[in-house]
C-alpha positions as a Python dict, from the first residue, in 0.01 Angstrom:
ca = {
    (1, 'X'): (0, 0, 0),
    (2, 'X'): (363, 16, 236),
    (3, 'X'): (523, 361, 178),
    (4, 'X'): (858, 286, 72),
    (5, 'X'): (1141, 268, 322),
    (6, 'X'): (1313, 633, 422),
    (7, 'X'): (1634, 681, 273),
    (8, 'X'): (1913, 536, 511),
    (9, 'X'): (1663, 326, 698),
    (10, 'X'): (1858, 13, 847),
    (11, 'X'): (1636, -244, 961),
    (12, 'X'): (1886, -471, 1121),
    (13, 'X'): (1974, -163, 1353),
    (14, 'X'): (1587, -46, 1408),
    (15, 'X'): (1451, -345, 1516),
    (16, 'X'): (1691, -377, 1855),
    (17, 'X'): (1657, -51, 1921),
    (18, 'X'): (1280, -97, 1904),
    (19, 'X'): (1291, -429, 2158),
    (20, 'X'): (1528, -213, 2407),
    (21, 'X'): (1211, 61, 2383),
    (22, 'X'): (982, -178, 2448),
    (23, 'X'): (1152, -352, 2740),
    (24, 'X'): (1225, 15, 2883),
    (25, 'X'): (844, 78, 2831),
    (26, 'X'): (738, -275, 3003),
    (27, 'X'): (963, -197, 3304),
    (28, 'X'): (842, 198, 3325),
    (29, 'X'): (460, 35, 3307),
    (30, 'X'): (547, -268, 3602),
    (31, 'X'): (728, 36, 3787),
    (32, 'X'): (423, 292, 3759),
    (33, 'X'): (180, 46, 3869),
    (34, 'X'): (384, -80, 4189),
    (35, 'X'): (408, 290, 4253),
    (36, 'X'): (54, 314, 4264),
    (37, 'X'): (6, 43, 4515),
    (38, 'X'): (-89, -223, 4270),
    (39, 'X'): (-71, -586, 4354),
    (40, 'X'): (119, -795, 4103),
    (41, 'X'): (-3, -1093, 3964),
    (42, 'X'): (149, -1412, 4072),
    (43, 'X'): (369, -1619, 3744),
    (44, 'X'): (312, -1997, 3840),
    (45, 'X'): (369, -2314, 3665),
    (46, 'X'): (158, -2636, 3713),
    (47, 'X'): (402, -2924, 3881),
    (48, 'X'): (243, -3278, 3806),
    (49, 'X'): (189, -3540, 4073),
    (50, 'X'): (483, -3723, 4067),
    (51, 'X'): (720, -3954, 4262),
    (52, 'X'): (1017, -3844, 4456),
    (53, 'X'): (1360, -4099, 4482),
    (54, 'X'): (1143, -4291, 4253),
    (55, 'X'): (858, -4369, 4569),
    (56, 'X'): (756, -4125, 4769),
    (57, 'X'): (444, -3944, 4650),
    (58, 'X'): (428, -3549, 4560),
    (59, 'X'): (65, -3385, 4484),
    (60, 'X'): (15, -3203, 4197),
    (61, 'X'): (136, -2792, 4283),
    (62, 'X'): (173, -2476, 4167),
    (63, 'X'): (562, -2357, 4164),
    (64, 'X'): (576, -1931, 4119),
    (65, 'X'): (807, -1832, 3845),
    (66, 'X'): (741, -1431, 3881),
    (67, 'X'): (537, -1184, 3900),
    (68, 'X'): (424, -931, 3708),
    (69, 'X'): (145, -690, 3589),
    (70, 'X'): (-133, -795, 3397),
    (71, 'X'): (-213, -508, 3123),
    (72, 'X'): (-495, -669, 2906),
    (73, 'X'): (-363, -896, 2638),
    (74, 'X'): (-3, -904, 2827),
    (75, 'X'): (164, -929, 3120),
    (76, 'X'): (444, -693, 3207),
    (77, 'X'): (742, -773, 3479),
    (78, 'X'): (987, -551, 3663),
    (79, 'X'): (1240, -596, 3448),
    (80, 'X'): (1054, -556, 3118),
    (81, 'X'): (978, -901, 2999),
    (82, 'X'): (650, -927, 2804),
    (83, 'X'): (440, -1243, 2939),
    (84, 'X'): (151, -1386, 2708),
    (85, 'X'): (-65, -1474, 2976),
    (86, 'X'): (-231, -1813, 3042),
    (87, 'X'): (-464, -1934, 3283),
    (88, 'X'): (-601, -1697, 3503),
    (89, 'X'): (-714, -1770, 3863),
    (90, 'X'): (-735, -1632, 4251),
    (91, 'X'): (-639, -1802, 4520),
    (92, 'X'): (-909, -1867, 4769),
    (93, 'X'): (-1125, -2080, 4980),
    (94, 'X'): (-1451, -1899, 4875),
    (95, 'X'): (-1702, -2221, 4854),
    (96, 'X'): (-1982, -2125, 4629),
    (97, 'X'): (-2332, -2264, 4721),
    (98, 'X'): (-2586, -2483, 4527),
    (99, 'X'): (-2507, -2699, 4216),
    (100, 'X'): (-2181, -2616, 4034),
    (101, 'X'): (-2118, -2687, 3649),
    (102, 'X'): (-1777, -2923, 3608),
    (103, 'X'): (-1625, -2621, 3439),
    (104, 'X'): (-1662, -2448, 3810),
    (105, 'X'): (-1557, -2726, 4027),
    (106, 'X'): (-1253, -2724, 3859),
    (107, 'X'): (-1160, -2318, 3875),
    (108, 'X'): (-1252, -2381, 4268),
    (109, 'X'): (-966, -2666, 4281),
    (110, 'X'): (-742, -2447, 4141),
    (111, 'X'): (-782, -2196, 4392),
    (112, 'X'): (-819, -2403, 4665),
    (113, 'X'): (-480, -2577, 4519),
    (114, 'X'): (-301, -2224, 4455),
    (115, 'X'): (-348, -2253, 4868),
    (116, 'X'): (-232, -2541, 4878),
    (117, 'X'): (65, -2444, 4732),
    (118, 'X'): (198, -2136, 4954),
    (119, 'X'): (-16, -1866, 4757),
    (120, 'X'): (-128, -1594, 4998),
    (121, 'X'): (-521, -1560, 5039),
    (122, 'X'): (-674, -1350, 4745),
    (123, 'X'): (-361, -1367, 4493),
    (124, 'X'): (-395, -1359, 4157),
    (125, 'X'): (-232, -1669, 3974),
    (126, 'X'): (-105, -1648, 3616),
    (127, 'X'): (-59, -2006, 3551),
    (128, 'X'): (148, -2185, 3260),
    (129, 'X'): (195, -1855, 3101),
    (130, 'X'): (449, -1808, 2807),
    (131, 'X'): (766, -1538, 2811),
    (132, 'X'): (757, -1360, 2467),
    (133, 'X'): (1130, -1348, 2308),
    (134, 'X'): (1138, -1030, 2335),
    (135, 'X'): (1524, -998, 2293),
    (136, 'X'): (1505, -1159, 1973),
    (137, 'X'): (1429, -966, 1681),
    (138, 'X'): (1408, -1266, 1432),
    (139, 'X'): (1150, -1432, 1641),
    (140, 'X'): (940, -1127, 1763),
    (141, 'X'): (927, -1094, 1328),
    (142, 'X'): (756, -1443, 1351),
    (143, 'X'): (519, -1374, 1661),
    (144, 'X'): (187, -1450, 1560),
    (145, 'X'): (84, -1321, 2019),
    (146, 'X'): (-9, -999, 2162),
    (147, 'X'): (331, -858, 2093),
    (148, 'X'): (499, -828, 1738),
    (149, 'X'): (722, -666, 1579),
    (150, 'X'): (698, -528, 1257),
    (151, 'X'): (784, -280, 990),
    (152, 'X'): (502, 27, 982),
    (153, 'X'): (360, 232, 678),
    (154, 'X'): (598, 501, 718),
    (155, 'X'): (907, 244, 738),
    (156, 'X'): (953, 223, 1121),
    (157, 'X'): (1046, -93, 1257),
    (158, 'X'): (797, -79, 1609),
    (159, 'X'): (660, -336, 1866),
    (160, 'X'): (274, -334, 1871),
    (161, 'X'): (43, -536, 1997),
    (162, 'X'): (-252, -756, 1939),
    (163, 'X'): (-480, -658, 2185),
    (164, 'X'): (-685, -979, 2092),
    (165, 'X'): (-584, -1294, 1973),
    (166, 'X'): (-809, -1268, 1623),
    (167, 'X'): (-714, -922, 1545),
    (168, 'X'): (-550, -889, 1204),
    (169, 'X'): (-229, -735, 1111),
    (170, 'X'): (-398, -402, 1043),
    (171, 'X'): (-570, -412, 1366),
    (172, 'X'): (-220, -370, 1579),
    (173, 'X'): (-151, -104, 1859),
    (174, 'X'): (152, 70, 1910),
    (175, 'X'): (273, -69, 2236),
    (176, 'X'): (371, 275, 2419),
    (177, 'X'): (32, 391, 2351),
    (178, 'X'): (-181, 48, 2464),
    (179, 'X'): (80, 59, 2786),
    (180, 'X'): (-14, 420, 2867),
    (181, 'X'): (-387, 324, 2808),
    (182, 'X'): (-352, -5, 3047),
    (183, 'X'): (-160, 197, 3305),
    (184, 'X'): (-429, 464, 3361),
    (185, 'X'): (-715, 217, 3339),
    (186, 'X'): (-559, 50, 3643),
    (187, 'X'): (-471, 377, 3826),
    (188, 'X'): (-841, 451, 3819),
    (189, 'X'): (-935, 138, 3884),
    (190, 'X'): (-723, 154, 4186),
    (191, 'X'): (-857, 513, 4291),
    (192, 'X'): (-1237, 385, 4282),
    (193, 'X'): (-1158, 99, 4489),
    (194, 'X'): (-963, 281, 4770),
    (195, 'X'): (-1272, 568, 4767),
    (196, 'X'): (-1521, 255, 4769),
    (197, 'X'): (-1312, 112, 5092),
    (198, 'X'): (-1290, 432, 5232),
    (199, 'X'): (-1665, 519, 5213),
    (200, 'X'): (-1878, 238, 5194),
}
């Protein structure tokens, strides 16, 4: 059972000053992890095969839209917009031998056409990903993606997240704490991969 409400609690105030917190917290997390020496991933949206002036012929591409880091069930950008990640893939001309399933002849394509498309060698691509409305409190209410915003037990009005897509209600994260757990997870990912470079 919801507590009640504390007296003088104001939702209409709370929840934008909630969705400023979290875009401060996005931006400190994106900051932290460039700091750190992280590579961000690539935003990109698919471009379909088309016809320019009506006759000359374009190939499909990829066209980057941002970047950003990826932090589990979200993406975070430099200046604090929350990304609900889509397709993932790495751009590269690694040719895998033997018989290949459909399923990986088509990831290969897309790396070989993230290439194609200006990507450097060995970049992750976040393709046809979707911005979360973070700036609007009515919507975030309706978000049914990692990031939410709700009213808590105690009468809070807080951003959490759903750290995966079938989680219930119940199940959410507060997202200072899931950024804070992201961020060091990456830090020592980082750390173990410089010592594994250094000494192999």
């Amino acid at each position: 059972m919801r507590a009640p409400s504390r007296i003088g609690h104001d939702e209409r105030v709370d929840a934008p000053r909630a969705l400023a917190a979290a875009r401060a917290a996005l931006a400190e997390a994106a900051a932290e992890l460039a700091a750190a020496g992280a590579r961000p991933a690539q935003l990109a949206a698919t471009v379909a095969a088309h016809r320019a002036l009506g006759f000359i012929p374009v190939r499909e591409k990829l066209r980057r839209t941002g970047e950003g880091f990826l932090l589990g069930a979200l993406l975070a950008t430099p200046a604090g917009d929350a990304v609900e990640p889509g397709r993932i893939v790495r751009a590269s001309r690694q040719v895998l031998p033997g018989h290949q399933s459909a399923s990986a002849q088509e990831r290969r394509a897309l790396r070989q056409l993230a290439l194609d498309s200006g990507f450097d060698e060995g970049a992750t691509l976040v393709l046809d990903s979707r911005v979360i409305p973070i700036d609007d409190a009515e919507a975030m209410r309706a978000e049914r993606g990692p990031l939410v915003l709700r009213e808590t037990d105690a009468g809070d009005v807080e951003v959490l997240v759903r750290w995966v897509p079938s989680a219930p209600d119940s199940a959410l994260r507060p997202l200072a704490a899931y950024l804070a757990e992201r961020v060091d997870l990456a830090r020592g990912a980082l750390a173990a991969y410089r010592t594994e470079s250094e000494h192999p």
